[in-house]
C-alpha positions as CSV (number, residue, x, y, z in Angstrom):
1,X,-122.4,15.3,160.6
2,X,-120.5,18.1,161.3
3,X,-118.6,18.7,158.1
4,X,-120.0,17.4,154.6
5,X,-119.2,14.2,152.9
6,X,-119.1,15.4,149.2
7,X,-118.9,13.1,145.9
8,X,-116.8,14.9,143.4
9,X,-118.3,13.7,140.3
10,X,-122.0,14.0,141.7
11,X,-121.4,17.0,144.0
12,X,-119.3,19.2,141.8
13,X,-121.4,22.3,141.9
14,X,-120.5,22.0,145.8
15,X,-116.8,21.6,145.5
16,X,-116.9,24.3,142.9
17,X,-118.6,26.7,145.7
18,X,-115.7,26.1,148.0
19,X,-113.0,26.8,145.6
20,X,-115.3,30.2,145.0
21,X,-115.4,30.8,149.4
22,X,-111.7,30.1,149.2
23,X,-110.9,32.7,146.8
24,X,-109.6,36.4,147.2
25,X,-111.0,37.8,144.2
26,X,-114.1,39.6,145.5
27,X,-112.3,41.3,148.1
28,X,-109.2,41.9,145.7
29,X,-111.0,42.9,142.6
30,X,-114.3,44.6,143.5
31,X,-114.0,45.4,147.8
32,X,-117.6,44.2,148.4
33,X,-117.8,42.9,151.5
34,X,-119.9,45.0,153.8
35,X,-119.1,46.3,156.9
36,X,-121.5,48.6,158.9
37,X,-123.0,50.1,155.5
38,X,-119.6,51.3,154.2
39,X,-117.0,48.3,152.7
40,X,-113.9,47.3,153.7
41,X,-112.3,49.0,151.1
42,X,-114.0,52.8,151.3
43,X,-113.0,51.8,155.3
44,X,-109.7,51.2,154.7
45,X,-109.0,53.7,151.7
46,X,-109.9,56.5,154.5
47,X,-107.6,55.1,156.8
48,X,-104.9,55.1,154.6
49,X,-105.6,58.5,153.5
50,X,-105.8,60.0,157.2
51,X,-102.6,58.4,158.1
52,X,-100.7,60.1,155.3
53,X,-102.1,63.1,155.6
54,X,-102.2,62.9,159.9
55,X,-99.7,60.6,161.0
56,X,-99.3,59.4,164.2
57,X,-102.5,61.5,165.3
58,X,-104.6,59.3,162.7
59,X,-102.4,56.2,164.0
60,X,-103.7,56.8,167.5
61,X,-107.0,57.6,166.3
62,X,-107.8,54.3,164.6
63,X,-106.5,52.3,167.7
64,X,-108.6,54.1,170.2
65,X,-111.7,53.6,167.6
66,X,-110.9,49.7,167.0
67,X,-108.7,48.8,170.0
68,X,-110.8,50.4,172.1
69,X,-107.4,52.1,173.8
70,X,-106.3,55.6,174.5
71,X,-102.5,55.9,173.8
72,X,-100.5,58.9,173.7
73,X,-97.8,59.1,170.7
74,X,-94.7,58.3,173.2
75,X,-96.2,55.1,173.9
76,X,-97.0,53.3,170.6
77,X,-93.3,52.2,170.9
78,X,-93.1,49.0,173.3
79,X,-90.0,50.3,175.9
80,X,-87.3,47.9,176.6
81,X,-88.3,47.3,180.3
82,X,-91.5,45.8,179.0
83,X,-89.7,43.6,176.7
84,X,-87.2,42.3,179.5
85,X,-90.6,41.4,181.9
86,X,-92.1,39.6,178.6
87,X,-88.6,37.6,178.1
88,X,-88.4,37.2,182.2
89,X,-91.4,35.4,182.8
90,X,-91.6,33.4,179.6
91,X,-91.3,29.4,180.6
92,X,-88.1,28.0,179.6
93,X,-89.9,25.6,177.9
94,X,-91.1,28.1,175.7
95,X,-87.6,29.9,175.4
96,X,-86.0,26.3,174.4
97,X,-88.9,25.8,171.5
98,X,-88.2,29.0,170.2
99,X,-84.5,29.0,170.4
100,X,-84.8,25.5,168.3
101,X,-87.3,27.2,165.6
102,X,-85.0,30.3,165.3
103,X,-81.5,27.0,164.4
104,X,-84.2,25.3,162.2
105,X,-85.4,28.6,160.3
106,X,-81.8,30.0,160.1
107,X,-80.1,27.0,158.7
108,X,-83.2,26.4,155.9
109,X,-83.0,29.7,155.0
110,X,-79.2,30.2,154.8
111,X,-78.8,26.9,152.7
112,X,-81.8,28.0,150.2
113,X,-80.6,31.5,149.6
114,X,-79.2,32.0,146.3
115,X,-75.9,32.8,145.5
116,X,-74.7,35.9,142.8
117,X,-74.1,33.7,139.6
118,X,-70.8,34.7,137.7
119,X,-70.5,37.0,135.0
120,X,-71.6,36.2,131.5
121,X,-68.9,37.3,129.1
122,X,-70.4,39.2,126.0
123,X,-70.6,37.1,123.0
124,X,-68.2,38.9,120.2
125,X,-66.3,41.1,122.7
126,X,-63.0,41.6,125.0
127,X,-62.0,39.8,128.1
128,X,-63.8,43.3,130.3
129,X,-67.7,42.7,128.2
130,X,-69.8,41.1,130.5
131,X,-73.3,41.1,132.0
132,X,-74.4,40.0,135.6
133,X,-76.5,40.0,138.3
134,X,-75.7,41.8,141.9
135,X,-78.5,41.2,145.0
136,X,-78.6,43.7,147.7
137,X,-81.0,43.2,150.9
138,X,-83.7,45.9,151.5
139,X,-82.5,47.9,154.3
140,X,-85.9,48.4,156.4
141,X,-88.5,45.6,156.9
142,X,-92.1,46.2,158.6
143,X,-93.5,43.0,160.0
144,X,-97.1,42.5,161.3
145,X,-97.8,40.3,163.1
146,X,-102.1,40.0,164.1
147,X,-103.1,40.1,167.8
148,X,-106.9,39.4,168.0
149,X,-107.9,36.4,169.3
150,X,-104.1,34.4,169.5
151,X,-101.1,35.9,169.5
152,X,-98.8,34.6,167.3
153,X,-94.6,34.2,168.0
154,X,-94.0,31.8,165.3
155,X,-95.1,34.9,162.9
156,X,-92.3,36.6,164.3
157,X,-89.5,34.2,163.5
158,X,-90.8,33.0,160.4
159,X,-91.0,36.6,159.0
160,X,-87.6,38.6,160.5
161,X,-85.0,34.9,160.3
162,X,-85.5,34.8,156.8
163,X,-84.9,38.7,156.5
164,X,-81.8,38.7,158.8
165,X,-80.4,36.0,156.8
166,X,-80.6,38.0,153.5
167,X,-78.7,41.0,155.2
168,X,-81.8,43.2,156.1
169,X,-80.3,45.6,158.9
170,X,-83.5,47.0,160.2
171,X,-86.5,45.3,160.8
172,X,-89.6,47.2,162.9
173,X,-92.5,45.4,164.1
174,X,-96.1,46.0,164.8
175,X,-99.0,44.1,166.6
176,X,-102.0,45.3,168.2
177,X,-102.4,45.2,171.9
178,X,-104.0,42.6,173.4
179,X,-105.9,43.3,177.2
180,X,-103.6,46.5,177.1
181,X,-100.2,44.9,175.9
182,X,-98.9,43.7,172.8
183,X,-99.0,39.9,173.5
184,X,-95.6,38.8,176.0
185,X,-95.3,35.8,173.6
186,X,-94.4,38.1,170.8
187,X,-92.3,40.2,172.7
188,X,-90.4,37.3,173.7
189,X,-90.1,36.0,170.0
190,X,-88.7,39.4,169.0
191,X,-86.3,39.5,171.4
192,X,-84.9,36.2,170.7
193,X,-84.1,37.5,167.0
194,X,-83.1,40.9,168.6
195,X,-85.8,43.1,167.1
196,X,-86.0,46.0,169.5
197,X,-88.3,48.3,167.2
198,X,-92.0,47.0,168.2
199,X,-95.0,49.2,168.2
200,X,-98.0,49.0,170.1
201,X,-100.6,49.1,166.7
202,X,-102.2,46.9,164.3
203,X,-104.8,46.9,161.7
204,X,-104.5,49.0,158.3
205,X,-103.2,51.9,160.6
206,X,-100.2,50.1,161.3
207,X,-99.8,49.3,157.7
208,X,-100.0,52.6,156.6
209,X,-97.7,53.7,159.4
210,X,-95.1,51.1,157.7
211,X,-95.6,52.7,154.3
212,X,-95.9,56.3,154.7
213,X,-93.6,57.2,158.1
214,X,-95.0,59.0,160.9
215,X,-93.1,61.3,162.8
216,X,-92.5,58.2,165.4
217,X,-92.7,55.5,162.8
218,X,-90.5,55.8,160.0
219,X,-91.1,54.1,156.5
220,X,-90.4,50.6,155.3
221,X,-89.0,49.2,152.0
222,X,-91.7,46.3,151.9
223,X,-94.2,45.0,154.4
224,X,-94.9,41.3,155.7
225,X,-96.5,39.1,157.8
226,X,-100.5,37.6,157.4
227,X,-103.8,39.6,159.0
228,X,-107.2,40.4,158.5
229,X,-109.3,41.5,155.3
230,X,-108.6,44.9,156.1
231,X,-104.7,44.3,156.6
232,X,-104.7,42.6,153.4
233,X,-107.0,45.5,151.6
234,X,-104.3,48.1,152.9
235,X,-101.4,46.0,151.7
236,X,-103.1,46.2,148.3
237,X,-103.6,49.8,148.0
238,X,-100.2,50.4,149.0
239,X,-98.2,47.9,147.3
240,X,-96.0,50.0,144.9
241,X,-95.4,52.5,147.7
242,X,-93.7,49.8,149.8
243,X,-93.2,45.8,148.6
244,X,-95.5,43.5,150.0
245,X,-94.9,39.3,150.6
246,X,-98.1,38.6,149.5
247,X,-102.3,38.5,149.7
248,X,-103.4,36.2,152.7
249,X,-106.9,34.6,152.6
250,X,-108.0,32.6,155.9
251,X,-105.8,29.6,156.6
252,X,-106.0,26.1,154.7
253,X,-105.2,22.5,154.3
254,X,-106.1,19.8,152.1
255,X,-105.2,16.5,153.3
256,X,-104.8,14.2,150.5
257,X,-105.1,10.4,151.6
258,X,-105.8,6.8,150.8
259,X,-107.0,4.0,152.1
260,X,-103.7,3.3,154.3
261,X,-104.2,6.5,156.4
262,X,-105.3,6.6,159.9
263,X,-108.6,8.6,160.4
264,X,-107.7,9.9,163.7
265,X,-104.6,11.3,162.7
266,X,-106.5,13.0,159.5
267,X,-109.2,14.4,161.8
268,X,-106.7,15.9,163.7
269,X,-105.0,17.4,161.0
270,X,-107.9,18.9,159.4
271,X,-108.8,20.4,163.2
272,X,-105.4,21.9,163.4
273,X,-106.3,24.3,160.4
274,X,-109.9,24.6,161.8
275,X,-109.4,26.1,164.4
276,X,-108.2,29.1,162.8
277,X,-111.6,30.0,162.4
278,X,-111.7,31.5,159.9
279,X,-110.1,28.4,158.4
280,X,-110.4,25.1,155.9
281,X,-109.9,22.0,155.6
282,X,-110.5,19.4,153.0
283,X,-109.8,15.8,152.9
284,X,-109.7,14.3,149.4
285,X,-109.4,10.4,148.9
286,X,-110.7,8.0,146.7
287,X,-111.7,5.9,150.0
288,X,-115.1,6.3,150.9
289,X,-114.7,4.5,153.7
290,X,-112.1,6.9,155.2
291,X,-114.0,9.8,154.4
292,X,-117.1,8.2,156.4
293,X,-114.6,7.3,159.2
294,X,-113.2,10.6,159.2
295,X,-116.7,12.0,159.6
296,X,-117.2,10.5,162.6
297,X,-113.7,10.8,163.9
298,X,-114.1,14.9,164.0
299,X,-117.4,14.8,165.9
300,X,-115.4,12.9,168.6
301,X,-112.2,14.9,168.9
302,X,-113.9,18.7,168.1
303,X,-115.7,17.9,170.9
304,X,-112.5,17.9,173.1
305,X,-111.5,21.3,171.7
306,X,-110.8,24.6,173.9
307,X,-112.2,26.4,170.4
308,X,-115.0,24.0,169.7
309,X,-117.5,26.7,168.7
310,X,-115.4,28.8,166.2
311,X,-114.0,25.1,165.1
312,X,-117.8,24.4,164.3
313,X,-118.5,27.0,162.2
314,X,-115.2,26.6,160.0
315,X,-116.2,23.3,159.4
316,X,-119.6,24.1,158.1
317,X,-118.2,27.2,155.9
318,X,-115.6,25.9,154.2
319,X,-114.9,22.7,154.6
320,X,-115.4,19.1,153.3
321,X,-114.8,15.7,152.8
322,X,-114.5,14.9,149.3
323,X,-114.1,11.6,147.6
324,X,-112.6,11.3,144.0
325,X,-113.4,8.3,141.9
326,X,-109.9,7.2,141.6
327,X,-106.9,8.0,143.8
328,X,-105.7,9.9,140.2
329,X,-108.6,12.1,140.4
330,X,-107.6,12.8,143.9
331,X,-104.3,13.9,143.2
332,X,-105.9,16.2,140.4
333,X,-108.4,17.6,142.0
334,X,-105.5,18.5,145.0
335,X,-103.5,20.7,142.5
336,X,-106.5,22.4,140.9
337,X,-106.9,23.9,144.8
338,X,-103.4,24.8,144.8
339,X,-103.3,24.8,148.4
340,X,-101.7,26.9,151.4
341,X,-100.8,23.2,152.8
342,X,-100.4,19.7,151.6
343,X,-100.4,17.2,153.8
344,X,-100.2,13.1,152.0
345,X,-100.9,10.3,154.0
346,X,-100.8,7.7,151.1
347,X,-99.1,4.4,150.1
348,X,-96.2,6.4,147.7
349,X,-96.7,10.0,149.6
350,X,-93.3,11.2,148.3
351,X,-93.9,10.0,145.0
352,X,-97.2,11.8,144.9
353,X,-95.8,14.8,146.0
354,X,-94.0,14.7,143.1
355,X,-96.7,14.9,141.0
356,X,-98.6,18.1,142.8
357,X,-97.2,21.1,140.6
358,X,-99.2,24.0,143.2
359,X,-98.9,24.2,147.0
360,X,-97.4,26.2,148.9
361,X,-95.8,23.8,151.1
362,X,-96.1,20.0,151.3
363,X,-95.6,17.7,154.3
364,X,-95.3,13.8,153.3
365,X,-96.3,11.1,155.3
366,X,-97.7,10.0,158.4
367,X,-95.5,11.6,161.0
368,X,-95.3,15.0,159.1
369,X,-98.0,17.2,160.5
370,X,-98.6,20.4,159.6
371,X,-98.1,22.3,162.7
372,X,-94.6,20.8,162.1
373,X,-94.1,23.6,160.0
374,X,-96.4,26.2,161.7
375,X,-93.6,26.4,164.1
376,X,-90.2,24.9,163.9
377,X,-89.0,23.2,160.6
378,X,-87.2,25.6,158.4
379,X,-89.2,27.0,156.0
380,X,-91.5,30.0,156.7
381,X,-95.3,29.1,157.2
382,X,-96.2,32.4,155.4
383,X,-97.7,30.8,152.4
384,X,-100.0,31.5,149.6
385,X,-103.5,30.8,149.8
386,X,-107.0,31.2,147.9
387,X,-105.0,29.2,144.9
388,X,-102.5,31.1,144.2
389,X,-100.0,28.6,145.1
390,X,-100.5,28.4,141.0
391,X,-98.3,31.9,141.0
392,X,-97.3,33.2,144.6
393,X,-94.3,31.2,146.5
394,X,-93.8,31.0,150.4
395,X,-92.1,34.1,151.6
396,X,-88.2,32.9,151.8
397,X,-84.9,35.2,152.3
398,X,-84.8,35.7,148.7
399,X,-88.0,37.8,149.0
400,X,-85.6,40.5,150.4
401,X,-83.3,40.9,148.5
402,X,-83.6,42.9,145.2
403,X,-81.9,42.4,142.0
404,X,-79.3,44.5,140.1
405,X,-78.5,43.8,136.5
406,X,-75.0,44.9,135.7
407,X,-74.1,45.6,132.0
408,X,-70.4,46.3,130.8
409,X,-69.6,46.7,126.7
410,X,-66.0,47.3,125.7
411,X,-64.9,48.6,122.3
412,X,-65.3,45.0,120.6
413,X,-68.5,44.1,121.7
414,X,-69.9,47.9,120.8
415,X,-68.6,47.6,117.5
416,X,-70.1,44.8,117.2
417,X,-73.4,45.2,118.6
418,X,-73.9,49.2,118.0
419,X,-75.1,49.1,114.8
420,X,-78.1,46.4,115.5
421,X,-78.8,49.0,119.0
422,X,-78.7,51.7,116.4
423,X,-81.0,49.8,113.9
424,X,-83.4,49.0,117.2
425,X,-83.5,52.9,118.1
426,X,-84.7,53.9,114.5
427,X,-86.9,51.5,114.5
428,X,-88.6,53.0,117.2
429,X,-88.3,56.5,116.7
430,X,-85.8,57.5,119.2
431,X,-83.1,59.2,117.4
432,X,-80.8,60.6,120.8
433,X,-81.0,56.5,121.2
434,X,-79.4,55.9,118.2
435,X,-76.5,59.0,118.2
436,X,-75.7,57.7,122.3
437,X,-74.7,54.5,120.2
438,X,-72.2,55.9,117.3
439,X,-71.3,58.3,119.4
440,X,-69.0,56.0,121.0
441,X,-68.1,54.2,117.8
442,X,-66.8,57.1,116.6
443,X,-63.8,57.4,119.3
């Protein structure tokens, strides 16, 4: 069978191992995977520090070295007649999809973005005491979006729409050329959203180009979008200089199911994230007989696939059917992943989605397919994976917007509250603390 059929009482060891594939914390933590004698990490550290010290000549260094393509520094930026071929030749088809995705996206995010909450009058002083909150929107946004083996529009929308509709004014975007071009599909997804700041670069050069500035290039307030090890490696080491949404492991879904769900539409499911390659998929039922059914579904329809290869060898890494003893062992076993998707196929699926605290975006029922979400339903399919749906949220419009604490005492609420700030200050030593306090009092 092409994907293995796991008990999770008996196999346990095995569904422990998977959790351990799926996680970031050897590449995170320790930078160990090997790459040519030298890791990813000593790679990527000295690309980071030739691009800061370089700029664009590092930049175009890197790209000739792993893009295999000469460019001279006037054309990393993508020109606007390139951009108008892209958005001329794209199938209207293709332009209506997109222009429903960018409605979709707009109107989730609008309606989810929080509103400033009013002022909180200080307890104990005048009408003017208050504290508050006040969000502003970052000003510059870097999005990357990956161009190796797909090219990827839906990145584009589902990283800039939530942006735009927390106020960002300028969003830049990079992605790696793709048979000499940054792929037309993303050109034409950036145009839609009117991004006309798109450069011809990818991997942890382009991320370092986002952080740092170049003289063509200049520097971001935080950095988004999903990529390879060495794009999330970079995005480490430079988080602090610029925000970043989050760390991205290889792609993942757990469908969790009973005995009521229809194997071919689970096999297809667990395909669709497949064929990310790198990417998982797990089933987890208590229905033995689904599992076994399931099994024998993907040999038939994986056959059918334009990516059956890479498909193959995703399924045998890390992937599985698992079956729990009880459907309530499913459900816990389905939050202990804490996966990047969630899709229930069960008797109560909203109900049971209820009762999954960690996952970083759910899709209940039968007709709700994942890929619904890839592309067009609202929320952004930048998600957390590797388990840490447990702490990391889907990137949203919130996530770019930063938060301003407003503080305003008058003379009640200083009379008041001075001499505990001036009991505080002593406390800890800090005497110019204490005198900025009755200072004031004093007048």
């Amino acid at each position: 069978m092409v994907i293995p059929i796991l008990d999770a009482v008996k196999d346990i060891d095995q569904v422990e191992m998977l959790r351990a594939r799926l996680s970031l914390k050897p590449l995170l933590l320790q930078g160990l995977y090997e790459s040519g004698g030298q890791s990813q990490y000593q790679a990527v550290r000295e690309i980071l520090l030739a691009v800061q010290s370089e700029g664009d000549a590092a930049v175009l260094r890197f790209t000739q070295r792993f893009d295999h393509v000469l460019l001279a520094p006037a054309q990393m930026r993508v020109g606007p007649d390139e951009i108008a071929r892209a958005v001329a030749a794209a199938p209207p088809a293709f332009l209506k999809a997109i222009d429903i995705a960018i409605a979709n996206i707009r109107t989730y995010q609008k309606a989810t973005l929080p509103a400033d909450p009013p002022l909180i009058p200080m307890a104990g002083g005048g009408l003017e005491s208050y504290v508050g909150v006040r969000y502003t929107p970052l000003e510059r946004v870097g999005l990357y979006v990956p161009g190796g083996a797909a090219a990827y529009p839906s990145s584009v929308l589902m990283t800039a729409i939530p942006a735009q509709v927390a106020g960002v004014k300028e969003l830049v975007l990079c992605s790696p050329l793709r048979d000499g071009h940054v792929a037309p599909a993303v050109l034409v997804a950036a145009a839609r959203v009117g991004i006309t700041e798109i450069y011809a670069i990818g991997g942890a050069q382009a991320i370092a180009a986002l952080a740092f500035g170049t003289d063509t290039i200049r520097a971001v307030d935080k950095i988004v979008g999903p990529g390879n090890n060495y794009v999330q490696l970079a995005k480490k080491e430079l988080y602090g200089i610029v925000d970043i949404d989050s760390f991205a492991g290889p792609s993942e879904v757990i469908v969790l199911a009973d005995d009521t769900a229809d194997a071919a539409q689970v096999a297809a499911e667990l395909l669709a994230q497949a064929e990310h390659a790198p990417g998982s998929c797990l089933l987890i039922t208590a229905s033995a007989a689904l599992a076994a059914a399931v099994g024998r579904e993907l040999e038939t329809q994986l056959a059918a696939l334009g990516r059956a290869a890479l498909t193959r060898q995703a399924l045998a890494f890390a992937s599985a059917l698992i079956v729990t003893p009880t459907h309530a062992a499913a459900l816990a076993l389905t939050d202990r992943f804490a996966p990047e998707h969630l899709q229930i196929t069960t008797r109560d699926a909203e109900g049971d989605a209820a009762r999954i605290a960690h996952a970083g975006a759910i899709f209940i029922g039968p007709y709700t397919p994942v890929a619904a979400g890839d592309y067009l339903a609202g929320p952004s399919h930048v998600l957390p994976t590797s388990g840490t749906a447990r702490f990391f949220s889907g990137l949203s419009a919130e996530a770019f917007r930063k938060r301003t604490s407003l503080i305003k005492f008058d003379r009640s609420a200083l009379d008041r509250l001075g001499p505990s700030i001036i009991d505080f200050a002593t406390i800890e030593g800090f005497d110019a603390h204490a005198k900025s306090v009755a200072i004031r009092a004093k007048h």
